[in-house]
C-alpha positions as CSV (number, residue, x, y, z in Angstrom):
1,X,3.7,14.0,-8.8
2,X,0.3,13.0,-10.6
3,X,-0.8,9.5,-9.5
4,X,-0.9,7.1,-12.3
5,X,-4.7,5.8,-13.0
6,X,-5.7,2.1,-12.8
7,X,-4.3,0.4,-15.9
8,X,-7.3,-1.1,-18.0
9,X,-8.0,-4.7,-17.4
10,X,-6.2,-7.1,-19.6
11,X,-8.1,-10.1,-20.3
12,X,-6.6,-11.8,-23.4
13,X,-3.6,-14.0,-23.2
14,X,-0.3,-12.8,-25.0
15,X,2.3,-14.7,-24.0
16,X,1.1,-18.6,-23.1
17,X,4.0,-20.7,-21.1
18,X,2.8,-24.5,-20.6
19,X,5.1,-27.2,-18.5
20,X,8.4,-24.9,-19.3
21,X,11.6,-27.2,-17.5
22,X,15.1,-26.3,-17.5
23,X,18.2,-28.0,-16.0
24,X,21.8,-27.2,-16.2
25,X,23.6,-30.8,-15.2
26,X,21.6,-31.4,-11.2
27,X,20.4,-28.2,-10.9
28,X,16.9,-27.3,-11.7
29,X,16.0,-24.2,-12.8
30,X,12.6,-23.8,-13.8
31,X,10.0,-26.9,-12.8
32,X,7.1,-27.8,-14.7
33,X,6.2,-23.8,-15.0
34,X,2.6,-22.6,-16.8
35,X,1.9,-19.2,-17.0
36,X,-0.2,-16.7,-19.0
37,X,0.8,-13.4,-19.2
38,X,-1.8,-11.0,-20.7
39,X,-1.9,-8.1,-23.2
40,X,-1.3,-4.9,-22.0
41,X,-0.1,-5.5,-18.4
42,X,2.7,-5.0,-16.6
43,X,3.7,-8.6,-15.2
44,X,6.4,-9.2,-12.8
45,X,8.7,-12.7,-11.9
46,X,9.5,-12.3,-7.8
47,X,11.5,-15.0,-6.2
48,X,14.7,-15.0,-4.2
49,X,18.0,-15.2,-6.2
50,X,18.2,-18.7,-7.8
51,X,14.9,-19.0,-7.8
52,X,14.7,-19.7,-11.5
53,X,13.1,-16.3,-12.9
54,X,16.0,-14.8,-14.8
55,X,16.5,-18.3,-16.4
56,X,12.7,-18.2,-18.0
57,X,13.2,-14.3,-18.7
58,X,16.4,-15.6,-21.1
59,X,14.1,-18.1,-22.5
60,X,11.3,-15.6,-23.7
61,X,14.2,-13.7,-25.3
62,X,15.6,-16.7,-26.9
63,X,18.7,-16.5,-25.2
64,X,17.8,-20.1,-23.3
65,X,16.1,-23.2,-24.7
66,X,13.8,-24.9,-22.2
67,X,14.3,-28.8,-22.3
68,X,10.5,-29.3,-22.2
69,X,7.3,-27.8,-22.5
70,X,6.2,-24.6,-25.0
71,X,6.1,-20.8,-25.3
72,X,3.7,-19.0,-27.6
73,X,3.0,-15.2,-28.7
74,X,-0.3,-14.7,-29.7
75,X,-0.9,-18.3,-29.7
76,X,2.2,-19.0,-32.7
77,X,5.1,-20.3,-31.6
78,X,7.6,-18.4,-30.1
79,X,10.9,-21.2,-29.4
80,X,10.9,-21.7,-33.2
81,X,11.8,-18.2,-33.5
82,X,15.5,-17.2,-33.3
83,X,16.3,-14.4,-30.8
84,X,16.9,-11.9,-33.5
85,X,13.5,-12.5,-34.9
86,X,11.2,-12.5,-32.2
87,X,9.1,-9.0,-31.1
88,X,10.5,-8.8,-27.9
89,X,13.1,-6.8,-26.6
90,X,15.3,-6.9,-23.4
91,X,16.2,-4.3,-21.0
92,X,19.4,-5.3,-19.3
93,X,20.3,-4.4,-16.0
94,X,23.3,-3.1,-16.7
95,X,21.6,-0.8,-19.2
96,X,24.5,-1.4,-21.8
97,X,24.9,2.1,-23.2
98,X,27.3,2.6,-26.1
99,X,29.6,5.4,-23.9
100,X,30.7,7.2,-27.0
101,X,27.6,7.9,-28.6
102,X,24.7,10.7,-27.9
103,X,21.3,9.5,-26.5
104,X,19.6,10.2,-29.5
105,X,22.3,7.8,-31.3
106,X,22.1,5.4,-28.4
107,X,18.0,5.3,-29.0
108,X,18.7,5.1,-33.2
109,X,21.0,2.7,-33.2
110,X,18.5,-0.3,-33.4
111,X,16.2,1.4,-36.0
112,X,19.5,2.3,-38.2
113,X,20.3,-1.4,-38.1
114,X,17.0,-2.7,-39.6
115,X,17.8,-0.2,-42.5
116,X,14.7,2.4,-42.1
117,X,14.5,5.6,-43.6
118,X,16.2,8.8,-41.7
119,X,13.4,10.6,-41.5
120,X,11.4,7.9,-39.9
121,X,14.4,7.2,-37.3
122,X,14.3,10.9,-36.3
123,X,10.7,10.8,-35.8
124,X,10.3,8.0,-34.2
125,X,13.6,9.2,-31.5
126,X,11.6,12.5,-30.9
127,X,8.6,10.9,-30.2
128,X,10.1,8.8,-27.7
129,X,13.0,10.9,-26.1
130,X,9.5,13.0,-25.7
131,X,7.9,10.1,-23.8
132,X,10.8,9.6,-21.4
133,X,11.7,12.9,-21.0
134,X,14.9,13.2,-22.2
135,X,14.4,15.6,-24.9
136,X,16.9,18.2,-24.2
137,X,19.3,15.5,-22.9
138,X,19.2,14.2,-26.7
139,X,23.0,15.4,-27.6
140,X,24.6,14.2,-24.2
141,X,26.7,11.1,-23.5
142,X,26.1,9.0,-21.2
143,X,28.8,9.7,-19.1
144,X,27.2,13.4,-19.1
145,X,24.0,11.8,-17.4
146,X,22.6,10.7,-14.1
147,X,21.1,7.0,-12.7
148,X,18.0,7.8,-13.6
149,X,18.6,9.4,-17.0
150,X,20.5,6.4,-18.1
151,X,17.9,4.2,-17.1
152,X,15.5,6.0,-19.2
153,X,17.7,6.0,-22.4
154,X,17.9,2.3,-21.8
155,X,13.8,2.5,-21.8
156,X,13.9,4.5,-24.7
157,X,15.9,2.2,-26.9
158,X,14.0,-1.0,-25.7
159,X,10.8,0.8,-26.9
160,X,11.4,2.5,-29.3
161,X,11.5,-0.8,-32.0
162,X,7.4,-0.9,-30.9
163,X,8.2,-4.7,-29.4
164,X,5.3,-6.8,-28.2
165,X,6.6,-7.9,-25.5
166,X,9.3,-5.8,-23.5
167,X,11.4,-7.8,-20.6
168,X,12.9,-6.1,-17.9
169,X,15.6,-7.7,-15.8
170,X,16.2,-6.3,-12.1
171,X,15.6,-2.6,-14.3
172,X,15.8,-0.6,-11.1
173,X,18.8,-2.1,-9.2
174,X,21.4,0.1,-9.7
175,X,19.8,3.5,-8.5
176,X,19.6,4.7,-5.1
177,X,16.5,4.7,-3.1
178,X,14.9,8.2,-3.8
179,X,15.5,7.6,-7.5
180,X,14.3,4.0,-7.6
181,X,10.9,4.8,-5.9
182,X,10.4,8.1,-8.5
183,X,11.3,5.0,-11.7
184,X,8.6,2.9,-10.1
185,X,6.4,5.5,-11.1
186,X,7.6,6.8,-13.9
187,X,7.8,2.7,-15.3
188,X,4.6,2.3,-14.7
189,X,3.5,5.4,-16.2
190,X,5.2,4.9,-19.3
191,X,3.9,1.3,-20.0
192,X,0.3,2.4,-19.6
193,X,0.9,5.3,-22.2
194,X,2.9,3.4,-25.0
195,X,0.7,0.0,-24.7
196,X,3.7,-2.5,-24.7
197,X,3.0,-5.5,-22.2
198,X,6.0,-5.5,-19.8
199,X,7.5,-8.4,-18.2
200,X,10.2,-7.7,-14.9
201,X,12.3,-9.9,-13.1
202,X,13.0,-8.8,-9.7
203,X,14.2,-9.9,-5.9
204,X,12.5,-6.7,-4.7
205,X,9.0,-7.0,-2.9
206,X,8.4,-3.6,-2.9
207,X,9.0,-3.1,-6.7
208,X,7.5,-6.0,-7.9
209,X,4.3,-4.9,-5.9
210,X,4.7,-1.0,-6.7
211,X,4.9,-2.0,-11.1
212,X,2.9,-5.1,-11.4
213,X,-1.1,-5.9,-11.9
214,X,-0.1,-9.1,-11.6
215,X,3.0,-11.2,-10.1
216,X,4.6,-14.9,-10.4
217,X,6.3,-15.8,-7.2
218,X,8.7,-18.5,-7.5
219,X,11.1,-20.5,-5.4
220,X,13.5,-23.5,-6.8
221,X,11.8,-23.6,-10.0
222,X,8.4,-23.8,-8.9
223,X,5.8,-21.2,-9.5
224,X,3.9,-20.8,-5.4
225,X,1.3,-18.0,-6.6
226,X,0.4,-15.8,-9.6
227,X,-2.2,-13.1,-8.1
228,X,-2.5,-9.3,-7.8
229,X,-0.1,-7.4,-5.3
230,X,-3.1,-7.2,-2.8
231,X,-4.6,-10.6,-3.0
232,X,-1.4,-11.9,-3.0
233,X,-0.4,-10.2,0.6
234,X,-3.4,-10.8,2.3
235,X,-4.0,-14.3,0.7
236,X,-1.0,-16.0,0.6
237,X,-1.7,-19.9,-0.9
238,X,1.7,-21.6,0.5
239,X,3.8,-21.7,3.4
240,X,7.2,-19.6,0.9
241,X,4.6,-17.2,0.3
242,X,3.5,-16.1,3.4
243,X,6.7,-15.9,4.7
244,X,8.4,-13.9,1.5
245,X,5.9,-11.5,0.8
246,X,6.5,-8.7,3.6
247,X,6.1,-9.1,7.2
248,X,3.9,-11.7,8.4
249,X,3.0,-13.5,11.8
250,X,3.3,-17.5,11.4
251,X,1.8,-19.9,13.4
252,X,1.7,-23.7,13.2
253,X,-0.7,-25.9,14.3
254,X,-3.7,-27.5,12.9
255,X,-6.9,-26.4,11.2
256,X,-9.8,-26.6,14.3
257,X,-13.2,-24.6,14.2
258,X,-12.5,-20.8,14.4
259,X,-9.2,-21.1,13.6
260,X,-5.9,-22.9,14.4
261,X,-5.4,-24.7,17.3
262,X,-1.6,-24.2,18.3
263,X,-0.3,-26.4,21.2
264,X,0.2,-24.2,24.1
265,X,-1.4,-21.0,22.9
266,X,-4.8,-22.6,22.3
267,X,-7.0,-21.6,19.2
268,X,-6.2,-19.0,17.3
269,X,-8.8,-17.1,15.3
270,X,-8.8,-17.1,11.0
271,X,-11.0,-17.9,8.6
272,X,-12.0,-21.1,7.8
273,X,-11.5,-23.5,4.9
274,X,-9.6,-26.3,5.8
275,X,-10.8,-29.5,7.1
276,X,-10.3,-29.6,10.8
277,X,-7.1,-31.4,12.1
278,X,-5.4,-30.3,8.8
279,X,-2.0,-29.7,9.4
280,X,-1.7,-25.9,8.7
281,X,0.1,-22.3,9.3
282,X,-2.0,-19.2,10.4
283,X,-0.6,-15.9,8.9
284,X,-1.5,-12.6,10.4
285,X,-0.1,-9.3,9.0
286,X,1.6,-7.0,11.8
287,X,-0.7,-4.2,11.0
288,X,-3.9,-6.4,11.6
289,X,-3.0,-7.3,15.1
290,X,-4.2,-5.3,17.9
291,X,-3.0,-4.4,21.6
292,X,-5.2,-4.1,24.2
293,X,-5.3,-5.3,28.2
294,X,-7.3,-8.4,26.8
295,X,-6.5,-10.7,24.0
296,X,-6.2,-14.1,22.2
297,X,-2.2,-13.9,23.8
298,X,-0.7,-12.3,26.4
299,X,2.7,-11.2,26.2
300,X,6.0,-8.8,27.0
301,X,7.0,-6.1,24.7
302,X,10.6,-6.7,23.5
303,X,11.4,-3.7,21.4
304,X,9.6,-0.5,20.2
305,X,10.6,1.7,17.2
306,X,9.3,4.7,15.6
307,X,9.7,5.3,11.6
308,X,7.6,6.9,8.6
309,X,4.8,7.4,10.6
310,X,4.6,4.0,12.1
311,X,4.9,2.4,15.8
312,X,7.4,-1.2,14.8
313,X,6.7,-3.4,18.0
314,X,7.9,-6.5,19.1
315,X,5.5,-9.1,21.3
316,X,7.3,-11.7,23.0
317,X,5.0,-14.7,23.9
318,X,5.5,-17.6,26.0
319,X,5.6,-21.1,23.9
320,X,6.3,-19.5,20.7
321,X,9.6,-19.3,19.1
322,X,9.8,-15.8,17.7
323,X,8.5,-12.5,18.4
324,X,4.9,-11.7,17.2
325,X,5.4,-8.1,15.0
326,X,2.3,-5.7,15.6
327,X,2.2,-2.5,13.5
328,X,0.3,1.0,14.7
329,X,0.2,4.1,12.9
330,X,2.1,7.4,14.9
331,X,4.3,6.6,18.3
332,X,3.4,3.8,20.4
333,X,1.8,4.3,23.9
334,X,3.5,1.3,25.3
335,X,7.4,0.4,26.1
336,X,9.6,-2.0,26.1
337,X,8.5,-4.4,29.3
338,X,5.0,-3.9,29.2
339,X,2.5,-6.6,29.6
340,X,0.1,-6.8,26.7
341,X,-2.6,-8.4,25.0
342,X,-2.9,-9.5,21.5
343,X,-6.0,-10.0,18.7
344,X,-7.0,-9.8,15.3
345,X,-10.1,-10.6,13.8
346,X,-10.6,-14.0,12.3
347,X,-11.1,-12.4,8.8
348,X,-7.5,-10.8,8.6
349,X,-6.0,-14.2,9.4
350,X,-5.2,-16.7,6.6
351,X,-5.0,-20.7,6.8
352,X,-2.3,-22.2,4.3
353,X,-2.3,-26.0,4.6
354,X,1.3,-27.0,5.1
């Protein structure tokens, strides 16, 4: 498949959330939240399930009032605008497919409703059955289609109304895994060609950092980081982060020249930043941490495995409580037993002040 190019930077703000709060009796579902999303990008909300994201997603619908703080669309108001009213559409997870009607009808159906004229419907359902691919598929139920097909009739009637603003929520979690990784692509593909901004909601690492330029994280309410997938996994800013966002080595300790000092193990190397005798966590990515005779630790080797091209192996390390991960590309030389050493260079390990 052709790879998709580098979306175009997006630098002005379309959607503008400022101190957004929501409770439902004790609970507390969103938390002081402020975030800009920008024109033209593809922005994604990743957090663990209750985590608040689906709650502010119903919000920029209109399906949820926050009890504090504002949401605006090109700097106007968007909460004094009824659901029905607003330039946004929602893409529901369930995809919500009227079973007796064709795809074409299934995409039509919302243009019908505002009352435009036929020949403008037909045109605008050809042009975008021709975007998603679906243009032979036009006279087929849904019943008559696969996973993937369904999800792109969904697509197609969410865009085909030209929305500002189209939210997307968990869009991918009902295909299987082949299918879901060839959507990622074909998502992000189709919001670079039709220019809509695209906000998804997702428990999924991997999709959130496959789709988005840019990506929320948030955890009981709280936003912990809004970066790009890379900065974001190599520079985690807060303890949830590190430890959500893929695979990650933690240590705790406190913040000492050169590194983290860590009772038992010594000083760890990372880069610096904190103020020394900071209370802090050192993350260090599996794939940044080398084996050799000589290292920072010493250690057995508790468990190899071999998948997609990658040596998975597991340290174990006297005075720390859980096995240090190391990643190496083809099958390991070593086995499980073996005396190690570990290291990493002090610029692929982070300091996060706990």
């Amino acid at each position: 498949m052709t790879a998709v190019p580098e979306a175009p930077a997006a630098t002005q703000t379309l959607v503008g959330i400022q101190g957004v709060s929501r409770r439902f009796g004790d609970v507390t579902a969103l938390d002081d939240v402020t975030l800009d999303i920008r024109q033209g990008e593809f922005f994604a909300l990743l957090g663990p399930s209750g985590c608040g994201k689906t709650t502010l997603l119903r919000i920029l619908a209109g399906f949820e009032t926050p009890d504090s703080g504002t949401v605006t669309l090109d700097g106007a108001d968007l909460l004094a605008r009824p659901a029905h009213r607003r330039p946004v559409n929602l893409m529901f997870q369930s995809y919500a497919l009227f079973p007796h009607m064709t795809v074409a009808r299934n995409v039509a159906y919302g243009l019908e409703r505002e009352g435009l004229p036929r020949a403008e419907v037909r045109s605008r359902v050809a042009e975008v059955l021709g975007t998603v691919g679906l243009t032979t598929q036009a006279g087929r139920r849904p019943d008559q289609l696969s996973g993937g097909q369904r999800q792109r009739v969904a697509l197609a009637r969410a865009i085909v109304k030209r929305p500002r603003l189209l939210l997307l929520d968990e869009p991918l979690s009902a295909l299987d895994k082949k299918v879901r990784a060839e959507m990622q692509l074909e998502l992000k593909r189709l919001q670079h060609e039709v220019g809509i901004t695209f906000v998804v909601v997702t428990h999924d690492q991997e999709e959130a950092m496959s789709l988005a330029d840019r990506i929320a994280v948030l955890d009981s309410g709280r936003v912990q980081q809004v970066d790009a997938p890379v900065r974001l996994y190599e520079r985690p800013s807060t303890p949830f982060v590190a430890g959500f966002i893929g695979a990650n080595n933690l240590f705790e300790g406190t913040a000492a020249g050169g590194g983290l000092s860590v009772p038992g193990l010594g000083t760890l190397p990372a880069a610096g930043g904190l103020a020394a005798g900071t209370p802090a966590l050192l993350g260090v990515r599996p794939e940044s941490v080398r084996l050799g005779d000589t290292g920072d630790l010493r250690g057995v080797v508790a468990d190899v495995s071999f998948y997609g091209g990658l040596s998975h192996i597991a340290v174990r390390v006297a005075g720390h409580d859980r096995p240090v991960l190391v990643a190496e590309q083809g099958p390991s030389r070593v086995h499980a037993g073996a005396r190690v050493g570990l290291g990493w260079s002090a610029a692929d390990a982070v300091l996060i002040a706990r």
